[in-house]
N, C-alpha and C positions, 0 to 999 in steps of 0.2 A: 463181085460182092455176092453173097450168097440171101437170097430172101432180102427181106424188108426189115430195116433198123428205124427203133424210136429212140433217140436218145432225147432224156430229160434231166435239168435242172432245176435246182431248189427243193428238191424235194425227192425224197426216194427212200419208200418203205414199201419191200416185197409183198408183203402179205395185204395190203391196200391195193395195190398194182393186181395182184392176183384176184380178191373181190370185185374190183374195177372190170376185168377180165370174165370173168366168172356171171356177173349182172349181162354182160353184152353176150355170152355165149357158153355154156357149160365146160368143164374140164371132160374129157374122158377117161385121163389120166393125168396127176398131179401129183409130181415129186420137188423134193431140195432138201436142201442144197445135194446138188449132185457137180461134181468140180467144182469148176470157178462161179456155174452158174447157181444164186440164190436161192432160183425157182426153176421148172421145168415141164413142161406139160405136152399136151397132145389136145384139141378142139378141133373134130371135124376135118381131120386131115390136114391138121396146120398145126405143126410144132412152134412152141412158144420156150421163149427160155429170155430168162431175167438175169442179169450181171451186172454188178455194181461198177463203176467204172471212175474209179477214184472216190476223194471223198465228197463230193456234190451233185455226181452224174449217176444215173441209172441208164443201161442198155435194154431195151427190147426187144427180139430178134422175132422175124414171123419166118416160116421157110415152109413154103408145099409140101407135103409128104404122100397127096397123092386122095385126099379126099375128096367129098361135096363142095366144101369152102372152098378160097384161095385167100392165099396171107396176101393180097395188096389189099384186098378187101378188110380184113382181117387189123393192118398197121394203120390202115386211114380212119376204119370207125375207133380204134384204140385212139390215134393221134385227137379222132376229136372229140372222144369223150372226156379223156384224161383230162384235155386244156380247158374244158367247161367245168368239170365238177370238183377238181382237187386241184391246191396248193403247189401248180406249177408255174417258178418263171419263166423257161423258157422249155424247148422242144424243137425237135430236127426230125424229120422223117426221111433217111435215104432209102433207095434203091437202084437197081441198073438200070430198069424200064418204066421207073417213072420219075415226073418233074421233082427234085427235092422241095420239101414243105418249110417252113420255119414257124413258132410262134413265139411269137412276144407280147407284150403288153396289151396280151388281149383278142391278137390278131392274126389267124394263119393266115400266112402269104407263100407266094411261089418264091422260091429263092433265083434273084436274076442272074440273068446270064453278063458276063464280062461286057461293062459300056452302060447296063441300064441302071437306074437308078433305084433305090430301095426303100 
């Protein structure tokens, strides 16, 4: 997998998601829709890009590009600003090198491993 994924439900308008973004750390550059993607950016060495992902899902993509930041940084304060200030039901934060996230009704949690209970 490339970079760090938010996917969220319930709720998914680009340009709120961008604001959201924008409050936690500035654009340096901000485009879209460029492809498939809605939004598009660059913060601090950490490209951002927004993708609709049916009709109830939104994608977040964080990917290093070699800045000051880093996108694990970067998809964690996203994951937990997003789930605190706006109209999300739920939310997933994958990545390769770290624990997957989940939130629901309120609550991120670690996503368990096969056996534990949730």
């Amino acid at each position: 997998m490339d970079g760090y994924r938010v996917f969220l439900w319930g709720w998914a308008d680009s340009s709120l998601i961008a604001r959201t973004l924008e409050a936690l750390r500035p654009f340096d550059t901000l485009d879209g829709p460029v492809g498939p993607a809605e939004l598009i950016g660059m913060r601090d060495g950490v490209l951002v890009e927004v993708t609709r992902e049916g009709a109830d899902a939104t994608r977040v993509r964080f990917v290093d590009a070699g800045g000051p930041a880093d996108a694990w940084t970067a998809a964690h304060s996203f994951l937990w600003v997003v789930t605190r200030r706006l109209p999300v039901e739920e939310a997933l934060l994958l990545g390769d090198d770290t624990e997957p996230l989940h939130y629901r009704e309120g609550r991120i949690r670690a996503v368990p491993t096969s056996g534990e209970r949730y």
